[in-house]
C-alpha positions in Angstrom: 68.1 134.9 175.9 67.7 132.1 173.3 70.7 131.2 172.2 71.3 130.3 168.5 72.3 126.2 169.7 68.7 125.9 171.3 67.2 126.7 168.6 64.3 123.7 167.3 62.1 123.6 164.4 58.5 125.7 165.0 60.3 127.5 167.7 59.5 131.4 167.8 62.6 133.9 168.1 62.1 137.6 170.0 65.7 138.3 170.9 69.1 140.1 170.3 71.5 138.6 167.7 74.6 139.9 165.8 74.5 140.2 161.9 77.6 138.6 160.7 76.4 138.9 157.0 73.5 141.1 155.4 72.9 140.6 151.6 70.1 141.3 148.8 69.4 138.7 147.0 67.0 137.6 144.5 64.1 134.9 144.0 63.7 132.9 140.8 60.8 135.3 140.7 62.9 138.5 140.5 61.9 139.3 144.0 64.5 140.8 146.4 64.9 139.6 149.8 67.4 139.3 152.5 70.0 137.2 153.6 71.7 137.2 156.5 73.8 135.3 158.8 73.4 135.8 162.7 75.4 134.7 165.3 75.6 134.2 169.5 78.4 132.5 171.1 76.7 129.3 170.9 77.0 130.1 166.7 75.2 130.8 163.6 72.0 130.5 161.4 70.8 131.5 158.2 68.2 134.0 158.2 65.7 135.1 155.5 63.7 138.3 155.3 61.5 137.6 153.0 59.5 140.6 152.9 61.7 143.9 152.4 58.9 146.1 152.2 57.8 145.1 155.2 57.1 148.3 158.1 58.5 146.1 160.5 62.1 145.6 158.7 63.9 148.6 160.1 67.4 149.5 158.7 70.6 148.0 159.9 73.7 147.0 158.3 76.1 144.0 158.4 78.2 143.8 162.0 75.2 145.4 163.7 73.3 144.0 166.7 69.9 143.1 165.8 66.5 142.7 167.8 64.9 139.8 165.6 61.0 138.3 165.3 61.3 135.2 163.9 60.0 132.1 163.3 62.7 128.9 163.3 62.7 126.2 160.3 64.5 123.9 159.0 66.0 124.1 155.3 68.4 121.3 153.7 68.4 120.3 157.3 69.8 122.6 159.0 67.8 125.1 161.2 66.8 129.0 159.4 64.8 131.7 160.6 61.8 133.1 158.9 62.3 137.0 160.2 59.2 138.5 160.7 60.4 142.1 162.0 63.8 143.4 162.4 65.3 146.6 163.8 69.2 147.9 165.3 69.5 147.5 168.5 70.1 149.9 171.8 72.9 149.5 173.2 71.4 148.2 176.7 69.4 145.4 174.9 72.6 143.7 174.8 76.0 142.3 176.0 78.5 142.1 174.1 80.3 139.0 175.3 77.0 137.0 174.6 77.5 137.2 170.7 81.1 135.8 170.7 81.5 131.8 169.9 83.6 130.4 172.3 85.8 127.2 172.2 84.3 124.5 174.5 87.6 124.1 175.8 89.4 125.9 178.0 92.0 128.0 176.2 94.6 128.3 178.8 94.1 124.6 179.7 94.3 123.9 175.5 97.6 126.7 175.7 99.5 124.7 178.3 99.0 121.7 177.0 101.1 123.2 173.3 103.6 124.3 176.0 104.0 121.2 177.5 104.8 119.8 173.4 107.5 122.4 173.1 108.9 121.5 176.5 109.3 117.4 174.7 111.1 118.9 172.2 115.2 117.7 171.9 116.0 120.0 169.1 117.7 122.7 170.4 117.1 125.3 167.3 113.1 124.2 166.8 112.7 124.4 170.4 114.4 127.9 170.7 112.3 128.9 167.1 108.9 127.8 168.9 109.5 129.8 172.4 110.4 132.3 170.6 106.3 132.7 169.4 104.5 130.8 171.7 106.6 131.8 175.4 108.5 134.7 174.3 106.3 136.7 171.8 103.3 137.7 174.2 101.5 139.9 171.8 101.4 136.9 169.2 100.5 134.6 172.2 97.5 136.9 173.0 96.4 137.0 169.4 97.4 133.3 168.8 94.8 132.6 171.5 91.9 134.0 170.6 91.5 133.6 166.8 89.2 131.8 164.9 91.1 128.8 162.6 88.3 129.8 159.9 85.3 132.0 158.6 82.9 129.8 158.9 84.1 126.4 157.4 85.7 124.7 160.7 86.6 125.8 164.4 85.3 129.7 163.3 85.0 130.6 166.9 87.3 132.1 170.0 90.2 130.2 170.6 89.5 127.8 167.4 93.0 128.4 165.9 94.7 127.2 169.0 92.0 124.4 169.3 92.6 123.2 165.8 96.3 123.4 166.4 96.4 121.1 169.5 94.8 118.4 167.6 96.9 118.7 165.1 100.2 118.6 166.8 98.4 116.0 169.0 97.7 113.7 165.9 101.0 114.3 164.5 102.9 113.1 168.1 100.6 110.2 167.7 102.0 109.6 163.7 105.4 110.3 165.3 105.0 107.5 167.5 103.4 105.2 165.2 106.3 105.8 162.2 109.7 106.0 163.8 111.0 107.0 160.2 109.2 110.6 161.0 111.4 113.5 162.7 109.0 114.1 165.5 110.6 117.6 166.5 110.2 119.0 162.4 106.8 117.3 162.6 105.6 119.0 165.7 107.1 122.4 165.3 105.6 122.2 161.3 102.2 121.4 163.4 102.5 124.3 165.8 103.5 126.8 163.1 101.2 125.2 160.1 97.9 127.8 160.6 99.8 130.9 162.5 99.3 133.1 159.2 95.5 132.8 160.0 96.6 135.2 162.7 96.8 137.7 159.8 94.8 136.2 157.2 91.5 136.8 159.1 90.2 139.8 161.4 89.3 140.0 164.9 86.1 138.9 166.1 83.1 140.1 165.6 84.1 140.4 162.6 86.4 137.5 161.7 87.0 138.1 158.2 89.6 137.9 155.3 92.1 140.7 155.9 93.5 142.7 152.4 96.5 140.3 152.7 94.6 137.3 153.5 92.9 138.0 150.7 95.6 138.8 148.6 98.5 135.9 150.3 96.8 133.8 152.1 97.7 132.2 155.4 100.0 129.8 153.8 102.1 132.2 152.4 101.9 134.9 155.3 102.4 131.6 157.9 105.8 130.7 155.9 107.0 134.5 155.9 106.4 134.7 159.7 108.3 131.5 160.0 111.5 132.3 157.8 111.1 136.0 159.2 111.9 135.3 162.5 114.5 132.7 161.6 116.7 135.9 160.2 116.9 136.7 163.5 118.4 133.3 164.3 121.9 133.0 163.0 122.9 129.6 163.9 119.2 128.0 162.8 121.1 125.8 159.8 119.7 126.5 156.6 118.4 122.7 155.6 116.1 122.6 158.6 114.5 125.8 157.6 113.8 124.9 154.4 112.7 121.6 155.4 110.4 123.4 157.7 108.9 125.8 155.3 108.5 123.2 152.9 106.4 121.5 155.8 104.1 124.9 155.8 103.8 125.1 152.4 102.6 121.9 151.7 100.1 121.0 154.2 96.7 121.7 151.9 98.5 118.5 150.7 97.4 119.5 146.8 97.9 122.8 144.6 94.1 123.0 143.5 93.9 123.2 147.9 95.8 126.3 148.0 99.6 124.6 148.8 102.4 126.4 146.9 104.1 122.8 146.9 103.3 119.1 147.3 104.7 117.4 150.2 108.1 116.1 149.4 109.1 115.2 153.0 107.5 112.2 155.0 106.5 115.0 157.4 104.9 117.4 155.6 102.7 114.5 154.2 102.3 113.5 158.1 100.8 117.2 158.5 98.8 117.5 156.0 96.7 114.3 157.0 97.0 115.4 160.6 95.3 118.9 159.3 92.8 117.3 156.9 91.8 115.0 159.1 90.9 117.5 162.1 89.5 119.8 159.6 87.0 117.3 158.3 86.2 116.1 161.8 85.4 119.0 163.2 83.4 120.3 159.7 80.9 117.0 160.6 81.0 117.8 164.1 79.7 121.4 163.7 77.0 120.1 160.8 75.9 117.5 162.8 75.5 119.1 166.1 73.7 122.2 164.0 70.7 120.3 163.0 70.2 119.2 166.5 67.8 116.9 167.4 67.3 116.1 163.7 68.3 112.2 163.0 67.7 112.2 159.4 69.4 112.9 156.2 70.5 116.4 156.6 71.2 116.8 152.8 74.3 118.0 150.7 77.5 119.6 152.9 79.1 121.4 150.0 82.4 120.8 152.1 82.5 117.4 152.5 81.0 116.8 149.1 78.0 114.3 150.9 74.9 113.6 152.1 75.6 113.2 155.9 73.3 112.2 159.3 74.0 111.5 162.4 74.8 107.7 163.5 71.6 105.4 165.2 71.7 105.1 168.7 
């Protein structure tokens, strides 16, 4: 199999791919073509069938797996494929474990090293408050484990969302450490607790989408009623630390036009959100750059870091 990562410029594609995304689009001509997203568990490309009419475009619909002809190229700088033919494919043509992104990390290796955080921990009432999830609660733990910390933006894959927690909570012991002024326990547990409403906010894989109440809350909101939810059940968590700890979650987009209900108004929730924008961002150029390859050039305009990026020389 060629996997989507291996994928070069002039490169010709005959293999089996999942369709994340299928849509009709039009040309500035008024023609209608089609454009899809595919993935592997190495990740995703654009794809373009430029010719609809075409005998060898068979019918298929979004979440299918596909058998694909194509040709590889490279738009904006980024690699695309040029489909030539395209048809469902048989259920023996494929495995379904190939089509998955997968963290590079281990994920029990990445789990026990959160643990070993909440194990630091002096607080008696944070400490109980994260066992309670990430020790006690197995099917959050299992779920917690192997979601995606996006769509598509950053760490989309397997095991992203605890990937892109560690680094947080990793960055945030390191700010701890830096600024004794910062309540490391408040920081940390914030840290751990700061994306667990992705857990709801997005679907399973393959399909890894925005739920109804993702859609309709957010994982900001849905994170903070988790949170305070399982407090309830608490009785002697005192009733400043929660809030301070909400506040923590619901300030962590750092701005209101980034989706946080509030501004941070606690040294830690300002900690987090830099700890969260600054692995976000990292990992956004990470996945760009590593996507074009072998490509050293300009790679053009990343809509999500609002530049023109390339790679470094040498």
């Amino acid at each position: 199999m060629k996997y989507i990562g291996t994928f070069r410029e002039g490169m010709h594609v005959s293999d089996v791919y999942l369709c994340k995304t299928k849509q009709i689009a039009l040309t500035k001509a008024g023609k209608e073509y089609g454009s899809l997203i595919l993935q592997d568990k190495t990740g995703t490309v654009d794809a373009k069938i430029w010719d609809l009419g075409s005998p060898g475009v068979g019918n298929f619909e979004a979440l299918d797996y596909v058998y694909v002809d194509a040709d590889v190229t490279v738009f904006q700088g980024t690699n695309q494929l040029n489909v030539k033919r395209i048809r469902r494919a048989e259920d023996v043509e494929y495995i379904p474990e190939d089509y998955l992104p997968v963290s590079s990390k281990s994920i029990d290796g990445m789990y026990d090293q959160l643990l070993t955080y909440i194990r630091s921990m002096k607080n008696k009432n944070l400490k109980e408050l994260a066992e309670s999830f990430f020790v006690e609660d197995k099917r959050f733990i299992k779920e917690f484990k192997a979601h995606s910390a996006a769509k598509s933006v950053h760490h989309g894959f397997v095991g992203g969302l605890l990937e892109h927690t560690l680094s947080v909570v990793q960055l945030c012991d390191f700010f701890a450490g830096h600024y004794p002024a910062l309540n490391r326990d408040l920081l940390l547990t914030a840290a751990m607790f700061h994306d667990i409403g992705k857990t709801r906010e997005l679907s399973n894989f393959p399909e890894n989408d925005y739920t109804d109440a993702g859609q309709l809350l957010g994982h900001i909101v849905i994170g903070s009623q988790m949170v305070m939810s399982r407090i309830e059940k608490m009785p002697a968590f005192p009733q400043k630390l929660e809030a301070e700890l909400v506040h923590c979650i619901l300030a962590h987009h750092g701005e209101l036009e980034y989706g946080s209900p509030k501004k941070p108004a606690l040294l830690e929730a300002m900690a987090l959100n830099f700890a969260d924008n600054t692995d976000a961002k990292m990992e956004t150029m990470l996945e760009a750059l590593n996507g074009a390859g072998d490509n050293k050039g300009w790679l053009g305009f990343n809509r999500f870091l609002d530049s023109n990026i390339r790679k470094t020389e040498g």
